[in-house]
VMD Tcl script that builds the backbone (N, CA, C; Angstrom):
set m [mol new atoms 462]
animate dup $m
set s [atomselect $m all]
$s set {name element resname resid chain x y z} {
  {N N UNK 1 A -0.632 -75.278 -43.780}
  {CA C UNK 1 A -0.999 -76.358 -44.644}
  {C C UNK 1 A -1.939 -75.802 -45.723}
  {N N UNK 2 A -1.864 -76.244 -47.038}
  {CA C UNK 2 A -2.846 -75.784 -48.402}
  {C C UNK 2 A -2.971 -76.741 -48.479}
  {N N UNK 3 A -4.265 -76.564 -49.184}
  {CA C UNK 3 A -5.226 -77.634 -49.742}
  {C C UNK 3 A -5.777 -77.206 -51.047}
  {N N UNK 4 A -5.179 -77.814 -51.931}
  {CA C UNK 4 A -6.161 -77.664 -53.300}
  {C C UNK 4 A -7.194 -78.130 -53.533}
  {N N UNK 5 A -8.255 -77.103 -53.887}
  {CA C UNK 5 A -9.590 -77.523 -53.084}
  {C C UNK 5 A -10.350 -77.110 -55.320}
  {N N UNK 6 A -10.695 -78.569 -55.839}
  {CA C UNK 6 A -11.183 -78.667 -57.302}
  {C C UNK 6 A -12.381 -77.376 -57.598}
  {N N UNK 7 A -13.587 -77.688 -56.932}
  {CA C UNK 7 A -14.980 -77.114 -57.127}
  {C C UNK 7 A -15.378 -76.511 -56.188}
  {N N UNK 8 A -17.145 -75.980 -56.154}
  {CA C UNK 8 A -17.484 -76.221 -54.675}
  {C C UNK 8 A -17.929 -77.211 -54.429}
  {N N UNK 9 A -18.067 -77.963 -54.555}
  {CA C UNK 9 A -18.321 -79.419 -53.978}
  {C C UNK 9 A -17.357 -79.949 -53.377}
  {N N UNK 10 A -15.822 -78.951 -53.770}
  {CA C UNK 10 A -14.713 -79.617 -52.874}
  {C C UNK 10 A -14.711 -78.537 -51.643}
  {N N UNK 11 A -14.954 -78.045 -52.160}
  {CA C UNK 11 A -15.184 -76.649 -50.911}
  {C C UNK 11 A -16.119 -76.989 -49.968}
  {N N UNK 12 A -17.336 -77.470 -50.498}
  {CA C UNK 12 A -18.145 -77.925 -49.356}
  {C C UNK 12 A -17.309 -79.150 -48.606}
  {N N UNK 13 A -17.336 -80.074 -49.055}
  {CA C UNK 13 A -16.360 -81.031 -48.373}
  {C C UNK 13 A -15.241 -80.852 -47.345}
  {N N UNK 14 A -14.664 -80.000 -48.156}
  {CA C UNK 14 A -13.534 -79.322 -46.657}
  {C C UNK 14 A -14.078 -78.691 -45.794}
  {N N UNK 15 A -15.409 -77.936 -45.786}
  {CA C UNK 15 A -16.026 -77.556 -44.673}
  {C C UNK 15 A -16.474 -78.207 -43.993}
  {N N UNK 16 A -17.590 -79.860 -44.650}
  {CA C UNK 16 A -17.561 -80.566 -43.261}
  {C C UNK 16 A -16.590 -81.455 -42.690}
  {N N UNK 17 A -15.214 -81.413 -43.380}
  {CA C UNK 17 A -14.259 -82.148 -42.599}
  {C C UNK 17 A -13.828 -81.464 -41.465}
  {N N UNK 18 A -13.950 -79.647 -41.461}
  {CA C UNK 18 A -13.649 -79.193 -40.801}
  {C C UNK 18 A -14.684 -78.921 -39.493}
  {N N UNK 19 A -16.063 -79.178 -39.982}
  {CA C UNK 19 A -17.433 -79.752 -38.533}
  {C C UNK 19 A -16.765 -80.817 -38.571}
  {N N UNK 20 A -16.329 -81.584 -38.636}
  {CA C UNK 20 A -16.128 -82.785 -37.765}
  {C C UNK 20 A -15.130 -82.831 -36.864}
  {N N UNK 21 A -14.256 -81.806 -37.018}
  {CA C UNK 21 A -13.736 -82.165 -36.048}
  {C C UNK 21 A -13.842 -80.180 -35.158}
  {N N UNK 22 A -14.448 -79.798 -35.609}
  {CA C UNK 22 A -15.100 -78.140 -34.229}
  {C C UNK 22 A -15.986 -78.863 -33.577}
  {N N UNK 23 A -15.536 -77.794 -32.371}
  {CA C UNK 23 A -16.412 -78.121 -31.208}
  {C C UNK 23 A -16.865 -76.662 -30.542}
  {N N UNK 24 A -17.600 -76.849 -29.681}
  {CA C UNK 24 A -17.765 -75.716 -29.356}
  {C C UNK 24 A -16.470 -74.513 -28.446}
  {N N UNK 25 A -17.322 -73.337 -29.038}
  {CA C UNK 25 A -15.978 -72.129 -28.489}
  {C C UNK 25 A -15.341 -72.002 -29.512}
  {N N UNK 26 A -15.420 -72.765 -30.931}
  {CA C UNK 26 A -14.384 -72.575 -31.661}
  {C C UNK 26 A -14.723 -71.257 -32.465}
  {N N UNK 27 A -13.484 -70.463 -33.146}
  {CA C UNK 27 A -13.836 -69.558 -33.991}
  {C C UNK 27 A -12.867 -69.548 -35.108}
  {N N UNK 28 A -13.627 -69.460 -36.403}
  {CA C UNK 28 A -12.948 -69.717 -37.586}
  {C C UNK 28 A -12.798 -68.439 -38.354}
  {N N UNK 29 A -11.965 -67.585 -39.156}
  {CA C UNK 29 A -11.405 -66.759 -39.453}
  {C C UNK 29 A -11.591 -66.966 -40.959}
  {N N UNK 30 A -12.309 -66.450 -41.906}
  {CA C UNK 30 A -12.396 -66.879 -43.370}
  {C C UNK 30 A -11.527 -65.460 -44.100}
  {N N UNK 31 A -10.926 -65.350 -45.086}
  {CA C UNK 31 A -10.527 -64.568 -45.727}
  {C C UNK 31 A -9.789 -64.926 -47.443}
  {N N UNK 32 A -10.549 -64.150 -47.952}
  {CA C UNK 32 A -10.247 -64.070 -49.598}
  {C C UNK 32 A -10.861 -63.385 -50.198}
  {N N UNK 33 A -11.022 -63.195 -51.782}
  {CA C UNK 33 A -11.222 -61.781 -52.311}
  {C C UNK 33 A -12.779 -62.166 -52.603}
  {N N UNK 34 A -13.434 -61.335 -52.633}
  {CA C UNK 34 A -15.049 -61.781 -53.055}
  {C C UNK 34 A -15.096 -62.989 -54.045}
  {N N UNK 35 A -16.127 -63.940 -53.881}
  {CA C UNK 35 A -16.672 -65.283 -54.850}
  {C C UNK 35 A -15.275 -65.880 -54.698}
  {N N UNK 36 A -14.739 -65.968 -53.322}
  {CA C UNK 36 A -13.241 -66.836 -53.018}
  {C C UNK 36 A -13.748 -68.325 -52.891}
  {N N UNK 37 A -15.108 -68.594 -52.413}
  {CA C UNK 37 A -15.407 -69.317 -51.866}
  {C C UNK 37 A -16.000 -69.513 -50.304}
  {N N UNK 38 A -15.777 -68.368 -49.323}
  {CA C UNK 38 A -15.896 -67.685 -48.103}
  {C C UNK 38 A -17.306 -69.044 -47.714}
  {N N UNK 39 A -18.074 -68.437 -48.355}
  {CA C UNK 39 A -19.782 -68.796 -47.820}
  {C C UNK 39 A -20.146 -70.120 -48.110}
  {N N UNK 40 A -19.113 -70.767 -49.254}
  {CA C UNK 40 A -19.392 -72.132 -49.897}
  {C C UNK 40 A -18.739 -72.851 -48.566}
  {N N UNK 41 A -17.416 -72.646 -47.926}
  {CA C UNK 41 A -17.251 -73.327 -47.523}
  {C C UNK 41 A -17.784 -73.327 -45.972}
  {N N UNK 42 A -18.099 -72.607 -45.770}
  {CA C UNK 42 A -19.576 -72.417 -44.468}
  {C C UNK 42 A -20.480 -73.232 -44.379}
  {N N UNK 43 A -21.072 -73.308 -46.037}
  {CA C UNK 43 A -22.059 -74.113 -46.112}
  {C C UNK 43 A -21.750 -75.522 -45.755}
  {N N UNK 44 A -20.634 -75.997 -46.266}
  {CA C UNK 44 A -20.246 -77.076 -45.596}
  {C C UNK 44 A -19.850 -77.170 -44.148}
  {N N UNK 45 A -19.422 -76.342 -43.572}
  {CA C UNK 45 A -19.606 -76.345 -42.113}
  {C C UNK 45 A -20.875 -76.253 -41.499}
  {N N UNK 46 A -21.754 -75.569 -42.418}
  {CA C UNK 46 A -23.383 -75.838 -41.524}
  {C C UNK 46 A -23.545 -77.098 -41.862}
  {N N UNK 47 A -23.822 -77.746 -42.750}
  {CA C UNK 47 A -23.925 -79.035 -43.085}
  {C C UNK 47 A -23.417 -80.111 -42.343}
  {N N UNK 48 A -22.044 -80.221 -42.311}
  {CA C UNK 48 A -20.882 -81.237 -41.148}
  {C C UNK 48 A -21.727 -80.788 -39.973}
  {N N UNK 49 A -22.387 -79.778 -39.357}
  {CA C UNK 49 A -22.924 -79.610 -38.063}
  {C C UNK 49 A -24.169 -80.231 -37.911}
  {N N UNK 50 A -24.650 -80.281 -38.876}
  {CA C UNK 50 A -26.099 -80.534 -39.038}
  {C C UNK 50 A -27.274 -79.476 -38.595}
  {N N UNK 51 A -26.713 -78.200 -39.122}
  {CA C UNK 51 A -27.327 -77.029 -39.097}
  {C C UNK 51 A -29.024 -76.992 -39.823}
  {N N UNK 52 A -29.865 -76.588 -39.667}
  {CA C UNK 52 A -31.181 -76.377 -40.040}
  {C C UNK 52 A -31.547 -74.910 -40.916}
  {N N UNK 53 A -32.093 -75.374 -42.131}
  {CA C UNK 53 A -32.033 -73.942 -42.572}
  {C C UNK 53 A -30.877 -73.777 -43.756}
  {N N UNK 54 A -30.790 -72.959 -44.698}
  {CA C UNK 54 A -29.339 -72.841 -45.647}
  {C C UNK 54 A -28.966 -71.527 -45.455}
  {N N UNK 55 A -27.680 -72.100 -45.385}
  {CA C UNK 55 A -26.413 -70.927 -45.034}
  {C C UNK 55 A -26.272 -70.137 -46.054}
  {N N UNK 56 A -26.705 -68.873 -45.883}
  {CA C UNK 56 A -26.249 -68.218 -46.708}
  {C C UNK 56 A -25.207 -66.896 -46.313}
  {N N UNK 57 A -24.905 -66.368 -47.644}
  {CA C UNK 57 A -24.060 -64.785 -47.051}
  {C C UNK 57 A -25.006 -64.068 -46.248}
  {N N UNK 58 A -23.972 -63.892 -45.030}
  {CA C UNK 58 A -24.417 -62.806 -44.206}
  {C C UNK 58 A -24.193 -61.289 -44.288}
  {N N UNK 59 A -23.558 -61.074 -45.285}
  {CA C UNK 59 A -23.404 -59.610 -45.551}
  {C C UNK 59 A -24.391 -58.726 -45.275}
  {N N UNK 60 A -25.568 -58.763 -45.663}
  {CA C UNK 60 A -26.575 -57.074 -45.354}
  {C C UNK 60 A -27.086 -57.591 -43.922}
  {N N UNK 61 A -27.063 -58.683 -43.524}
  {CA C UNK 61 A -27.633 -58.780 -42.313}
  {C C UNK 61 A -26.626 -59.004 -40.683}
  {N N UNK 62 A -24.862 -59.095 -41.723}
  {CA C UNK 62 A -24.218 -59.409 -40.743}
  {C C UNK 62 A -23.557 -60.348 -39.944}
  {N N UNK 63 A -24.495 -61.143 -38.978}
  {CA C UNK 63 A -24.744 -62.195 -38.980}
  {C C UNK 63 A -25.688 -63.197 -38.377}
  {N N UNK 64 A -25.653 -64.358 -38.804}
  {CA C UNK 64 A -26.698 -65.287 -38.624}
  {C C UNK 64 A -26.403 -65.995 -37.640}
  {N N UNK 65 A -27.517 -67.220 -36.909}
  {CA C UNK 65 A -27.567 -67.961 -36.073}
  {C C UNK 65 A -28.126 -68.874 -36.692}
  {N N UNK 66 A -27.524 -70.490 -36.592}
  {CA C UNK 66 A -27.992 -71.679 -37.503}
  {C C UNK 66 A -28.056 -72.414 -36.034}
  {N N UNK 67 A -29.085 -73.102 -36.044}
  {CA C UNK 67 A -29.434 -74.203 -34.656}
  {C C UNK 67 A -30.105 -74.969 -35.265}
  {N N UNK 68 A -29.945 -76.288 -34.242}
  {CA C UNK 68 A -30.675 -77.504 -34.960}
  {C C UNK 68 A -29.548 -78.512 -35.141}
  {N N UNK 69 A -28.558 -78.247 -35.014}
  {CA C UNK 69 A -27.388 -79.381 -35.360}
  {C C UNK 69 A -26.597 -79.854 -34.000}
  {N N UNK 70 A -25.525 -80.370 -34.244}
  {CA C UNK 70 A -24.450 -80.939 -32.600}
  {C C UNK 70 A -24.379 -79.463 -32.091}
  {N N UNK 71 A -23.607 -78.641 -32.385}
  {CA C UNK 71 A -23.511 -77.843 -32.603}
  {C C UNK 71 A -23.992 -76.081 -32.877}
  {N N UNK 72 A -24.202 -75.063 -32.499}
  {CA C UNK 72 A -25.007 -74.186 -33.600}
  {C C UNK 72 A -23.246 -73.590 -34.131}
  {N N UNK 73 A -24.171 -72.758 -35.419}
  {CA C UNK 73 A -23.145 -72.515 -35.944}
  {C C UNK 73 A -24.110 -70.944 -36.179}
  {N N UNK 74 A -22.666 -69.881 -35.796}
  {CA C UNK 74 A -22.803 -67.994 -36.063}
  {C C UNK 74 A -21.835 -68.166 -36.949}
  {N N UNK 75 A -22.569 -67.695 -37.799}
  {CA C UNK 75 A -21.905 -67.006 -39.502}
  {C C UNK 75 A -22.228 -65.811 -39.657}
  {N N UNK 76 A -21.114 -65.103 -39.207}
  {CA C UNK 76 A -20.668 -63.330 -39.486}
  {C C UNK 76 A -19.879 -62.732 -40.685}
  {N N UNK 77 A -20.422 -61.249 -40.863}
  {CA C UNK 77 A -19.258 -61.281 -42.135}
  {C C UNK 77 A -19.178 -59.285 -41.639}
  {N N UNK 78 A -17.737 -59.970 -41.378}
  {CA C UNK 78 A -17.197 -58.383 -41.031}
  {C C UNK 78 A -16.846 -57.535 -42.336}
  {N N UNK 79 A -17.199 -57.662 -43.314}
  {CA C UNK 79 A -17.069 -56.786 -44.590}
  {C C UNK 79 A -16.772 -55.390 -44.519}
  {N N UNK 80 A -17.963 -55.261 -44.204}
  {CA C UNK 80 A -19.206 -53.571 -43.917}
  {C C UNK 80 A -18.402 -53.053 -42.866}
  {N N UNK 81 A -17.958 -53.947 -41.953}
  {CA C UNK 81 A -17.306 -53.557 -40.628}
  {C C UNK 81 A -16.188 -53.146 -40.330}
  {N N UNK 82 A -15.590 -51.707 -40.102}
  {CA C UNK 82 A -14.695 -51.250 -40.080}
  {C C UNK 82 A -13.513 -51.216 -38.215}
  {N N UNK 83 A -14.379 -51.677 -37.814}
  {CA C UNK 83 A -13.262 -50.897 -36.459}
  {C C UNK 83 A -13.995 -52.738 -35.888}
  {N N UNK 84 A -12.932 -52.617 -33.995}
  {CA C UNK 84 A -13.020 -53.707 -33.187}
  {C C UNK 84 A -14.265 -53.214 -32.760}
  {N N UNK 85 A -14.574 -52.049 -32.611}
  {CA C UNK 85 A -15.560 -51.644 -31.964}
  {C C UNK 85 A -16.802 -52.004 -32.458}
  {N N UNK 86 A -17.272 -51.961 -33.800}
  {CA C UNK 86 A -18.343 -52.513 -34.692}
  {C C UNK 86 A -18.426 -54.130 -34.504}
  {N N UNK 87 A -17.635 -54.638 -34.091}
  {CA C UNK 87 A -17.538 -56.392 -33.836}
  {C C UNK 87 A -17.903 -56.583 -32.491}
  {N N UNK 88 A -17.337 -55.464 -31.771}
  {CA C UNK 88 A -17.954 -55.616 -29.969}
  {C C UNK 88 A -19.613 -55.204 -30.059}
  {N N UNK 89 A -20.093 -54.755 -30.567}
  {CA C UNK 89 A -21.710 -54.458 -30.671}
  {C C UNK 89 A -21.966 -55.115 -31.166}
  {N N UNK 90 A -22.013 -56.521 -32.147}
  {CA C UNK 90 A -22.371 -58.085 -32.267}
  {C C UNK 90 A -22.824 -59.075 -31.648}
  {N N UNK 91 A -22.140 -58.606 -30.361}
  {CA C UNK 91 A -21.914 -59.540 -29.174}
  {C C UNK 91 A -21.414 -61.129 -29.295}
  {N N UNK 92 A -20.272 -61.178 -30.315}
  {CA C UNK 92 A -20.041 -62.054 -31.017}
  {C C UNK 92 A -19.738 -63.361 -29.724}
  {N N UNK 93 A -18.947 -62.944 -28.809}
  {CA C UNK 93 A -18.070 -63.322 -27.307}
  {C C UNK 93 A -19.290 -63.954 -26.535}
  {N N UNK 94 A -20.411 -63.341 -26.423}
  {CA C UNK 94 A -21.648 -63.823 -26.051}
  {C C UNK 94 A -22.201 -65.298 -26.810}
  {N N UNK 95 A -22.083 -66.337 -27.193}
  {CA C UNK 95 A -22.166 -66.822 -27.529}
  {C C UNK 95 A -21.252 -67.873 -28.188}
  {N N UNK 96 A -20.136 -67.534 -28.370}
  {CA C UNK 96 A -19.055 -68.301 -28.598}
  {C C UNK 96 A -18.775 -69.439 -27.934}
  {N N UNK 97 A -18.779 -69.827 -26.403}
  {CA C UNK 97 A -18.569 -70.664 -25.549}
  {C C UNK 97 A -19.298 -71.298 -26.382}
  {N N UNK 98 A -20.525 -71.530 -26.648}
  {CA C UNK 98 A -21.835 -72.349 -27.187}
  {C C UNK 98 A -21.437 -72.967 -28.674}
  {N N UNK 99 A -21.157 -72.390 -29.454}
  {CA C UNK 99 A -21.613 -72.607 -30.898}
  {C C UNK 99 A -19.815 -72.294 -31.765}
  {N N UNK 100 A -19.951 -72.571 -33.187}
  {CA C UNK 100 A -19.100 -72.573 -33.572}
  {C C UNK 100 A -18.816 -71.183 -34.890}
  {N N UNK 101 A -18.428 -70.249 -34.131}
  {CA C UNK 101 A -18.043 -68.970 -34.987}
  {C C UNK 101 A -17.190 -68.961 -36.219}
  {N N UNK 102 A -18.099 -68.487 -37.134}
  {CA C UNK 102 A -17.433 -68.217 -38.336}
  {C C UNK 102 A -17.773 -66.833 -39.076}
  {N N UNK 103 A -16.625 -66.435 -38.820}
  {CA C UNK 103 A -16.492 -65.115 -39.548}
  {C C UNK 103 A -15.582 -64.712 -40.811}
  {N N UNK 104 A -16.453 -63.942 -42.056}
  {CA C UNK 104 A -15.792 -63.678 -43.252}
  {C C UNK 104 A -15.622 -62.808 -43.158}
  {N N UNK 105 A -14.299 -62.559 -43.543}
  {CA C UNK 105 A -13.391 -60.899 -43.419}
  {C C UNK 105 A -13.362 -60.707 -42.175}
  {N N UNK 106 A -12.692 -61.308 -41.546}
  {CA C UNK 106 A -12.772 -60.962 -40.165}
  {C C UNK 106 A -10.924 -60.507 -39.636}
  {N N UNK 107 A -10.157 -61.097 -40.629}
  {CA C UNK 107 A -8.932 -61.162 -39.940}
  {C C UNK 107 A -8.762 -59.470 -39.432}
  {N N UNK 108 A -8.277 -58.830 -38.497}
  {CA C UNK 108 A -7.492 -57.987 -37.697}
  {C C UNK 108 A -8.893 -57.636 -36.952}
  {N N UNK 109 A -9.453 -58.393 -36.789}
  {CA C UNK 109 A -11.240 -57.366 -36.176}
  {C C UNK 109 A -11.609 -58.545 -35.094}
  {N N UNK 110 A -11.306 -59.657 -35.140}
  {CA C UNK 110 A -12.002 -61.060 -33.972}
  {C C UNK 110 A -11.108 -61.688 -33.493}
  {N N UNK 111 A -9.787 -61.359 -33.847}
  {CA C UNK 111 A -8.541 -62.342 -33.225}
  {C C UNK 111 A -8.445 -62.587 -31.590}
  {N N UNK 112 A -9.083 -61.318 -31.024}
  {CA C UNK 112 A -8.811 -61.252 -29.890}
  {C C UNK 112 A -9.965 -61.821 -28.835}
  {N N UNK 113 A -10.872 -62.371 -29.936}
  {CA C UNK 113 A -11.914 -63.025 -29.216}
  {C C UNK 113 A -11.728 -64.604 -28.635}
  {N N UNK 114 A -10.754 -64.881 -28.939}
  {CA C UNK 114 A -10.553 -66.608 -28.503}
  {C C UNK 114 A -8.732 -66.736 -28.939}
  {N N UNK 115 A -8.417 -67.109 -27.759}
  {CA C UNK 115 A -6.867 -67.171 -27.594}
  {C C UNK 115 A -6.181 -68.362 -28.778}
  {N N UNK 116 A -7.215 -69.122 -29.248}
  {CA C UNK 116 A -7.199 -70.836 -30.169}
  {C C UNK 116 A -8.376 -69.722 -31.489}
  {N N UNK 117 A -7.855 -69.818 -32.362}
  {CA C UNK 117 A -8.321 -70.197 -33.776}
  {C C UNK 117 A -7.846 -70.465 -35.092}
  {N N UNK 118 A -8.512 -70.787 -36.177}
  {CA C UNK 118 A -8.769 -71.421 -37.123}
  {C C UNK 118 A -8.569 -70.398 -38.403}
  {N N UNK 119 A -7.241 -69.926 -38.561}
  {CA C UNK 119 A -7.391 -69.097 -39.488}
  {C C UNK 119 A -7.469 -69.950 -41.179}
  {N N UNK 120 A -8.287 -69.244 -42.282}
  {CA C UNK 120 A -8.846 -69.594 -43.312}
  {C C UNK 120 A -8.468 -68.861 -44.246}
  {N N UNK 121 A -7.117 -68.981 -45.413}
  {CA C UNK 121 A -7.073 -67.982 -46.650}
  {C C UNK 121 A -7.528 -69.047 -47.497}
  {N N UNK 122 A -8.406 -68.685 -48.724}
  {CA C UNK 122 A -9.124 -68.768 -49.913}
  {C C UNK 122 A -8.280 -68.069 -50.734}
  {N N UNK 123 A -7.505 -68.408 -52.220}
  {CA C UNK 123 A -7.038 -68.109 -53.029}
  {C C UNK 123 A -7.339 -68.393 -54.281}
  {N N UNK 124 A -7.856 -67.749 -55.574}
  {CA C UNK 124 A -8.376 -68.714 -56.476}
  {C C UNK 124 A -6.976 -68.648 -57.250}
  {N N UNK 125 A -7.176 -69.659 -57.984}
  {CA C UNK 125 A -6.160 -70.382 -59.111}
  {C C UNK 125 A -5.705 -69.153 -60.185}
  {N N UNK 126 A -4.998 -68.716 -60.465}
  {CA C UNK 126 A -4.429 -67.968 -61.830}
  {C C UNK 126 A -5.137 -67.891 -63.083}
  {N N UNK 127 A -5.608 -68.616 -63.311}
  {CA C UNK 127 A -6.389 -68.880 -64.915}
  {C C UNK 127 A -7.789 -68.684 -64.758}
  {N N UNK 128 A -8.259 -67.959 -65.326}
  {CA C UNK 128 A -9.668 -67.419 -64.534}
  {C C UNK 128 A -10.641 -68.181 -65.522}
  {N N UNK 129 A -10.409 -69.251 -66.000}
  {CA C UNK 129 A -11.138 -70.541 -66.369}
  {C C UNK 129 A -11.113 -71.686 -65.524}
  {N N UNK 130 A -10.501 -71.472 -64.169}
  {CA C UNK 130 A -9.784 -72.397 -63.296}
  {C C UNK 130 A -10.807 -72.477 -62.121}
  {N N UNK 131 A -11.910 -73.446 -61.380}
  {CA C UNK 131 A -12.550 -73.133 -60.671}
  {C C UNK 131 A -11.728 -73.602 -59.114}
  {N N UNK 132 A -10.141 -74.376 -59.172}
  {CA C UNK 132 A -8.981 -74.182 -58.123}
  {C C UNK 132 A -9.032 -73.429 -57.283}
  {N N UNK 133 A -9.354 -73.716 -56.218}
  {CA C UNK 133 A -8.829 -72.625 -54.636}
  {C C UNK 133 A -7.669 -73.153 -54.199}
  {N N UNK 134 A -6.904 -72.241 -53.842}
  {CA C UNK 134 A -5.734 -72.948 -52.590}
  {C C UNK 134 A -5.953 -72.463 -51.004}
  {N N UNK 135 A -6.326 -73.492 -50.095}
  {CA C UNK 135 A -6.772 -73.263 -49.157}
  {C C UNK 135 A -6.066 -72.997 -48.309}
  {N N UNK 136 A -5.554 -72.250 -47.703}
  {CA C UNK 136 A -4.524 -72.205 -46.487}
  {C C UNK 136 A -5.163 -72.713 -44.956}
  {N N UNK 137 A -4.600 -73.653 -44.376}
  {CA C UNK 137 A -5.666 -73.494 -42.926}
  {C C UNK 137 A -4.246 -73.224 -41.858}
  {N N UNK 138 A -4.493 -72.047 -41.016}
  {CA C UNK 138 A -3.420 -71.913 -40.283}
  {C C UNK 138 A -4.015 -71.916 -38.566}
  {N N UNK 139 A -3.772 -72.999 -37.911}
  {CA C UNK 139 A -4.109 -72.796 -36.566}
  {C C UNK 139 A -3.334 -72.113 -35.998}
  {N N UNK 140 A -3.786 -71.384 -34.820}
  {CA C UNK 140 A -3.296 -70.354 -33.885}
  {C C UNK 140 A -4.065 -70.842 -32.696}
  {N N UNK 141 A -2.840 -71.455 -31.818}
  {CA C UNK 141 A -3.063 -72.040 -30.653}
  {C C UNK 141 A -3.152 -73.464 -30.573}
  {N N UNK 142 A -2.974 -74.437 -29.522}
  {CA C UNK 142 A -2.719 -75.363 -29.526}
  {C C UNK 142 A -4.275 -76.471 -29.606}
  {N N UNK 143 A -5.626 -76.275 -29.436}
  {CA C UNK 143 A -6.426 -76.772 -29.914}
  {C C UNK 143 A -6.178 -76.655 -31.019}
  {N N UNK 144 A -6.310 -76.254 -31.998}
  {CA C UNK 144 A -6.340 -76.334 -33.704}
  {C C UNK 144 A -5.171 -76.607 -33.827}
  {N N UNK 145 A -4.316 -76.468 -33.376}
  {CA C UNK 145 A -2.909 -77.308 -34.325}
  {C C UNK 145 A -3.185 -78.833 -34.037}
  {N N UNK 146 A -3.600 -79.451 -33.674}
  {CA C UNK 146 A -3.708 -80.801 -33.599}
  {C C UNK 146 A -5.031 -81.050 -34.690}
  {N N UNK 147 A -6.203 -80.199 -34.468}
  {CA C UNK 147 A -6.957 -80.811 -35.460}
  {C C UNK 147 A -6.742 -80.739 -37.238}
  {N N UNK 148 A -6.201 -79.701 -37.511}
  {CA C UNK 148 A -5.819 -79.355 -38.548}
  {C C UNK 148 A -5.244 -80.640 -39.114}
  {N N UNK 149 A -4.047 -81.177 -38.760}
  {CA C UNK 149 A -4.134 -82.477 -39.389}
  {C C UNK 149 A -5.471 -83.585 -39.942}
  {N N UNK 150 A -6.420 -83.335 -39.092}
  {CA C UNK 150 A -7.104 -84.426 -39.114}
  {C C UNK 150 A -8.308 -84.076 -40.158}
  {N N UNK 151 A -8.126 -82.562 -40.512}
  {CA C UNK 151 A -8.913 -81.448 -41.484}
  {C C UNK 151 A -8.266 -82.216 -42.852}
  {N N UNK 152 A -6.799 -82.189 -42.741}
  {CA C UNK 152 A -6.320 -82.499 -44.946}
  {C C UNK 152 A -6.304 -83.926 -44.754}
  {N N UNK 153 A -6.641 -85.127 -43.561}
  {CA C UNK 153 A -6.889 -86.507 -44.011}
  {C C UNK 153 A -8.014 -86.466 -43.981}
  {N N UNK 154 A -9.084 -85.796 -43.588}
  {CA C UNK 154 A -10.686 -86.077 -43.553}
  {C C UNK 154 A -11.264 -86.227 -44.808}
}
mol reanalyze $m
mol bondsrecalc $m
mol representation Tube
mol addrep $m
């Protein structure tokens, strides 16, 4: 399913449609080319959680821990991170049951951490006057294929 997603303000929006309906254990998969939108739409997932604190890129630090909401929310960014092995010294799995994982640049490096997730492509629009994303949300596994619907009516 895509979603043409206007601003970030639409970007934030699709992130907390998408806290509303994570729960815990979940892990979300972000991917697109730098300033895709990755962290904007996080922010709206800390937000939909009612996270404490502002979300920001985790790049030099990796990643973060947001508490204070239904929810906590780990915002990782496998960038920097080259092998499975650099993601197993995170201790990303440690904490997952609990809170709701989100990782940028993560695809071929966290898949194997949760049998159910939430994969995320970010695409920007053609016209580079165009502030347009096309959102892809692809569930993998049968928790997220049901919510995903309830993600493009939210």
């Amino acid at each position: 399913m895509t979603i043409d997603v206007r601003d970030a303000d639409g970007m934030r929006r699709l992130g907390r449609a998408i806290a509303d309906v994570a729960r815990p254990g979940d892990l979300i998969v972000l991917t697109g080319e730098l300033g895709a939108g990755k962290t904007t739409l996080t922010q709206g997932i800390g937000a939909g959680l009612g996270v404490s604190g502002d979300v920001l890129s985790p790049t030099f630090v990796i990643a973060r821990v947001h508490r204070g909401g239904r929810v906590p929310l780990v915002h990782a960014d496998a960038y920097r991170l080259g092998s499975v092995e650099e993601i197993d010294d995170l201790d990303l799995d440690a904490s997952l049951e609990e809170s709701v994982t989100v990782v940028e640049w993560g695809a071929g490096l966290v898949e194997r951490l949760a049998g159910d997730l939430l994969e995320v492509r970010i695409v920007r629009a053609a016209d580079d006057g165009d502030e347009t994303r096309f959102v892809t949300l692809h569930p993998v596994g049968e928790s997220w294929a049901e919510r995903v619907e309830d993600v493009a009516h939210g």
